[in-house]
C-alpha positions as CSV (number, residue, x, y, z in Angstrom):
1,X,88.5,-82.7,79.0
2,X,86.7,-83.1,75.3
3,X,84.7,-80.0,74.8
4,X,81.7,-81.2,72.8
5,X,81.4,-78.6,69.2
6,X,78.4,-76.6,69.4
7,X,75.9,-76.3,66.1
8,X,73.5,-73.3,65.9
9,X,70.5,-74.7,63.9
10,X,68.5,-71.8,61.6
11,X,65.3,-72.7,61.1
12,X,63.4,-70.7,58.7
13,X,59.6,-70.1,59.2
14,X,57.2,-70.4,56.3
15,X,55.6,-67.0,55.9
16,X,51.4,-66.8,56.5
17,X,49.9,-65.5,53.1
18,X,47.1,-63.3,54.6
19,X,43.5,-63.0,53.7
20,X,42.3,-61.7,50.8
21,X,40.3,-58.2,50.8
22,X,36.9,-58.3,49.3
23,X,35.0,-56.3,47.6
24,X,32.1,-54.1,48.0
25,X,30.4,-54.5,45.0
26,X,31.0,-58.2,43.9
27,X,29.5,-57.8,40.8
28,X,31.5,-56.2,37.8
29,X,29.5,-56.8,35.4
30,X,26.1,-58.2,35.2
31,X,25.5,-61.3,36.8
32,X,23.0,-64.2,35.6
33,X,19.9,-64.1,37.2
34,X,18.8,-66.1,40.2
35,X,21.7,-65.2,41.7
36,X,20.8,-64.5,45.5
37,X,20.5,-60.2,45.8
38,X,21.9,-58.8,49.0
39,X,21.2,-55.3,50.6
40,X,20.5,-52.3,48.4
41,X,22.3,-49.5,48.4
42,X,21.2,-46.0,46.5
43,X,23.8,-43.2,47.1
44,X,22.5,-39.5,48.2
45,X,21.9,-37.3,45.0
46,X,24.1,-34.5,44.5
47,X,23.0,-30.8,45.4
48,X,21.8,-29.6,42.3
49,X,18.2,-30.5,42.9
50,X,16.5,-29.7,46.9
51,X,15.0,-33.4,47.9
52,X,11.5,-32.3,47.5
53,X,11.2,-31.8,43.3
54,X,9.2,-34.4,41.9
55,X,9.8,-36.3,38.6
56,X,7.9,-35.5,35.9
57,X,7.9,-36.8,31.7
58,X,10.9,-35.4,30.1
59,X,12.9,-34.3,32.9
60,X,16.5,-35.6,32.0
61,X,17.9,-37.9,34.2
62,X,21.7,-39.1,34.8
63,X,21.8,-42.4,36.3
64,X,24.9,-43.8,37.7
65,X,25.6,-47.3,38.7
66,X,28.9,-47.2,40.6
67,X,31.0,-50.0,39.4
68,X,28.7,-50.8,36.3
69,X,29.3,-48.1,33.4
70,X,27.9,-50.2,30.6
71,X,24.4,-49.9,33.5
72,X,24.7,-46.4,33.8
73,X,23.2,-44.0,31.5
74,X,21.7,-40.1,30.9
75,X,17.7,-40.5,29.5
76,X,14.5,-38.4,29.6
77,X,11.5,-39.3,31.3
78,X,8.9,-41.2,29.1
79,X,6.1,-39.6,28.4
80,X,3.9,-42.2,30.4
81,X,6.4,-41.5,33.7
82,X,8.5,-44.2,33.2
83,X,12.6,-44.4,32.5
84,X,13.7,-47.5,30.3
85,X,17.0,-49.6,31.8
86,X,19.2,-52.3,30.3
87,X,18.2,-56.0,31.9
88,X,15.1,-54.5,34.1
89,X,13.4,-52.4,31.7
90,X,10.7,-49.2,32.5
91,X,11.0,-48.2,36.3
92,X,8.1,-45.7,36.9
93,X,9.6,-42.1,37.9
94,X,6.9,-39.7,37.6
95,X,6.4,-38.2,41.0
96,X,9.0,-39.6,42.7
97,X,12.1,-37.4,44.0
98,X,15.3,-38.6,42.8
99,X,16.4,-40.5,46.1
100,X,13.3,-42.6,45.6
101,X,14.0,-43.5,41.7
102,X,17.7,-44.5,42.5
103,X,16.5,-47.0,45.4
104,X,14.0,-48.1,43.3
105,X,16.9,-49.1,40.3
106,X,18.6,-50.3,43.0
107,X,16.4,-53.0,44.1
108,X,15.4,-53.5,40.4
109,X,19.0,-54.9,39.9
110,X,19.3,-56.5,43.0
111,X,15.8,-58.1,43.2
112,X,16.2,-59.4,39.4
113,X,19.5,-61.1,40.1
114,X,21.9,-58.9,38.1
115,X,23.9,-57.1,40.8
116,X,24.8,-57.7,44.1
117,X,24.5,-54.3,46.9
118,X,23.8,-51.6,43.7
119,X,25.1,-48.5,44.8
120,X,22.7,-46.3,42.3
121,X,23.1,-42.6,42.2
122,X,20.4,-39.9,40.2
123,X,20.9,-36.8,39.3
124,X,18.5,-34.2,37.3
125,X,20.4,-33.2,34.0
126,X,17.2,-30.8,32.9
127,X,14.2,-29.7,34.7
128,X,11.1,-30.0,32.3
129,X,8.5,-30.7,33.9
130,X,8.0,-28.5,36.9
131,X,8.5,-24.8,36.3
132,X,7.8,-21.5,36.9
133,X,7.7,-18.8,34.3
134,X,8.9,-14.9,35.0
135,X,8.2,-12.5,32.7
136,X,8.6,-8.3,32.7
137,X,10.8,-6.2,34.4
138,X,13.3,-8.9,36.0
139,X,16.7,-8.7,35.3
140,X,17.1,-12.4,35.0
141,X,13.3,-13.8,33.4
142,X,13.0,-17.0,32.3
143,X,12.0,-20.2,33.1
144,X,12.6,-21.4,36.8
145,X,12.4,-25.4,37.8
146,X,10.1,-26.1,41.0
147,X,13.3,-27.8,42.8
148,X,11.4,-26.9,46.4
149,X,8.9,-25.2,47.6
150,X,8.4,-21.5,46.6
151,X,6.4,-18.4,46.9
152,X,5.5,-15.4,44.7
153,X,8.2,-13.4,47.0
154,X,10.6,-16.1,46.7
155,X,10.6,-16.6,43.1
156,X,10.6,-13.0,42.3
157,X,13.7,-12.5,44.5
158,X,15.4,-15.3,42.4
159,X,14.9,-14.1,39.2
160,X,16.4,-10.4,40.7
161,X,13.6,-8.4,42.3
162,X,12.0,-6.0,39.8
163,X,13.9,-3.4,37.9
164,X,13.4,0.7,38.7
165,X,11.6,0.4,35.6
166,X,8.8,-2.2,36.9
167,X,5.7,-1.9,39.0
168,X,5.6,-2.0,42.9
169,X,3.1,-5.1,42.2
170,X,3.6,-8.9,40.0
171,X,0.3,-10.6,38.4
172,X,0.7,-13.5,38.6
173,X,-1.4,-16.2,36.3
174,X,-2.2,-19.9,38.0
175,X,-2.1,-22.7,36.0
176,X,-5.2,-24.0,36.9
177,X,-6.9,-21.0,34.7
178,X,-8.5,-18.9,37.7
179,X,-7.4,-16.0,36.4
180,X,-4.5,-13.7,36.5
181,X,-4.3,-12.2,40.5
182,X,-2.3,-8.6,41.2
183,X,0.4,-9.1,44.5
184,X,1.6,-5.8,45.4
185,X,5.3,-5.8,47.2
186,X,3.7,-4.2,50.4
187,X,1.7,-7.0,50.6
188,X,4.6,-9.9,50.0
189,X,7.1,-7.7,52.1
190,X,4.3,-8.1,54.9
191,X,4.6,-12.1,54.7
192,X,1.5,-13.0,52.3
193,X,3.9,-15.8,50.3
194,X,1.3,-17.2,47.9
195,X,2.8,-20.4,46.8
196,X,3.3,-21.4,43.1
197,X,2.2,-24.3,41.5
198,X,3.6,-25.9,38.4
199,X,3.1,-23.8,35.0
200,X,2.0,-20.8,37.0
201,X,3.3,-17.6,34.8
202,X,4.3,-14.7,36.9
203,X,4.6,-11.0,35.6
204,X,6.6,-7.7,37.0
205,X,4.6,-4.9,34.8
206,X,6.1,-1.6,33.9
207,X,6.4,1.1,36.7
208,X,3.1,2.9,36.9
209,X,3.1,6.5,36.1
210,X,1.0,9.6,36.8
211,X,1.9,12.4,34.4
212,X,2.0,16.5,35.9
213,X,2.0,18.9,32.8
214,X,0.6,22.8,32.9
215,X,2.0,25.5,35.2
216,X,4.5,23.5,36.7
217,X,8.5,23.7,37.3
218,X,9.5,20.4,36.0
219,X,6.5,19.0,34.1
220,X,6.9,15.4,32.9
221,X,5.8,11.3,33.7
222,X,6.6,10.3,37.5
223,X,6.4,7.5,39.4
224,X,3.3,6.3,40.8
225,X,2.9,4.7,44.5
226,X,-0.4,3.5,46.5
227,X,-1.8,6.2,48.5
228,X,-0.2,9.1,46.5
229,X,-2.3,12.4,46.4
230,X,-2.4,14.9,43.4
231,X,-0.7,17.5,45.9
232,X,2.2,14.9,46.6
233,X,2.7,14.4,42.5
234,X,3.0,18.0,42.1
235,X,5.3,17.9,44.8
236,X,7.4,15.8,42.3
237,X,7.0,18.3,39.6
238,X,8.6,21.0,41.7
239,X,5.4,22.7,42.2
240,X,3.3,25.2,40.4
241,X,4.8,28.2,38.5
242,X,4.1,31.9,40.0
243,X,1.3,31.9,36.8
244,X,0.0,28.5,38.3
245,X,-3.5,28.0,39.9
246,X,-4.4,25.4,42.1
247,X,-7.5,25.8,43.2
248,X,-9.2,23.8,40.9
249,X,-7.1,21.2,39.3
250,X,-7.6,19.5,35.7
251,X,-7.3,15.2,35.8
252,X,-7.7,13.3,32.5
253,X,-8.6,10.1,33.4
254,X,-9.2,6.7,31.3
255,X,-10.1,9.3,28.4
256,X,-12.4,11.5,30.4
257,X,-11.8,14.6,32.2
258,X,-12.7,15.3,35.5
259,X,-12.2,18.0,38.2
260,X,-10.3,16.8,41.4
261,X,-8.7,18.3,44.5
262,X,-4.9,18.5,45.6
263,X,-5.7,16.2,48.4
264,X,-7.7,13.5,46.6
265,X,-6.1,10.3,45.9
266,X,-4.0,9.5,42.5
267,X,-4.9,6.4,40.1
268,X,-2.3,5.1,37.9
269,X,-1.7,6.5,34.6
270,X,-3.8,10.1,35.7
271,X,-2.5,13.2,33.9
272,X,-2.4,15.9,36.1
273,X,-3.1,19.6,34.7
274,X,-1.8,22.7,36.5
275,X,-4.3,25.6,34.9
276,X,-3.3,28.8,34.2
277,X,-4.1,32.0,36.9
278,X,-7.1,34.4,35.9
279,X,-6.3,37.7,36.7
């Protein structure tokens, strides 16, 4: 019997090409206008600024345009509020947080035609136009930018507190020109958190002193403290000498001297005098 020869065929398969990927951002480059604009994007800000601060004129601003570096660019605030951009022009700024600027470049490109789904990012290069002033006895004075919301206690605390060598009080100056207002610590430590306002000036003065001199074992300038009585100060002054009366005791006060007892309260700045004994 005739066995018929087998053939094994190959047959080779065209291979599928698959899809493309697309893009995010279809534009590279500017597109002409009229071209239909899609969803705006603007990208969270970095953390150097809190959400809250409010543009102002000549605040310096970095704008970035993902995808579009001729687009992107690092200007200051006009002084009429306004930032100038290639293709859209002025975009108004002033009082808006930086979130709110980059959506609005975003739909500036988008609504105009030039980019399709803007991813726009802003950033604050320089705060100008919202600050704080501290002055005095801070370690760290200087000019602080209103990047949130902040107290008298919380402003003081950034700039370092006040130094051994300042006051148990701040005056602190408004902007609005009512007049310079004392704060004592007691009274900030205690939760009264006055809040500041743009261009407020606030000032840590020199420690107050009260001075003991006379009959006394260590005579010299000492700190001064609310509620402090003459016979507390000459506590600090180690007392009165065996020749030392205190009976009646000496003040010199804003130029003038007047006759006090050891349990009457101190001002700031008195100069206490420990008279002599008569035998």
């Amino acid at each position: 019997m005739r066995t018929e020869p087998r053939f094994h065929h190959i047959v080779l398969l065209p291979l599928l090409a698959m899809p493309a990927m697309l893009s995010a951002q279809t534009a590279t480059g500017p597109t002409p206008a009229g071209t239909a604009a899609a969803a705006v994007a603007a990208t969270p800000t970095r953390a150097s600024v809190a959400p809250g601060y409010l543009l102002g004129p000549d605040d310096r601003v970095k704008i970035s345009i993902f995808g579009q570096p001729d687009l992107s660019t690092e200007t200051r605030i006009t002084a009429d509020g306004t930032v100038l951009l290639a293709l859209i022009g002025p975009i108004p700024a002033r009082g808006k947080t930086t979130t709110q600027l980059a959506q609005d470049i975003a739909a500036g490109y988008a609504g105009g035609g030039y980019l399709t789904k803007p991813s726009v990012s802003v950033e604050v290069s320089d705060f100008v136009s919202r600050s704080v002033t501290v002055l005095g006895n801070v370690p760290q004075a200087g000019n602080y930018p209103l990047d949130r919301n902040y107290t008298v206690a919380s402003m003081l605390a950034k700039a370092g507190g006040s130094t051994t060598a300042g006051a148990n009080a701040v005056i602190l100056t408004p902007a609005d020109g009512s007049g310079p207002v004392r704060i004592s610590l007691a009274d900030m430590s205690a939760g009264a958190g006055r809040p500041l306002q743009s261009g407020d000036i606030l000032f840590v003065p020199p420690a107050e002193k009260v001075y003991v001199y006379g009959q006394v074992q260590q005579p010299g300038a000492f700190s001064y403290a609310p509620g402090q009585t003459f016979r507390q100060a000459l506590a600090l002054a180690g007392g009165p000498t065996l020749a030392g009366s205190t009976r009646k005791i000496k003040v010199k006060r804003a130029g003038k001297e007047v006759e006090a007892n050891l349990d009457d309260p101190v001002q700031p700045e008195d100069v206490l005098i420990i008279r002599e004994k008569l035998f």
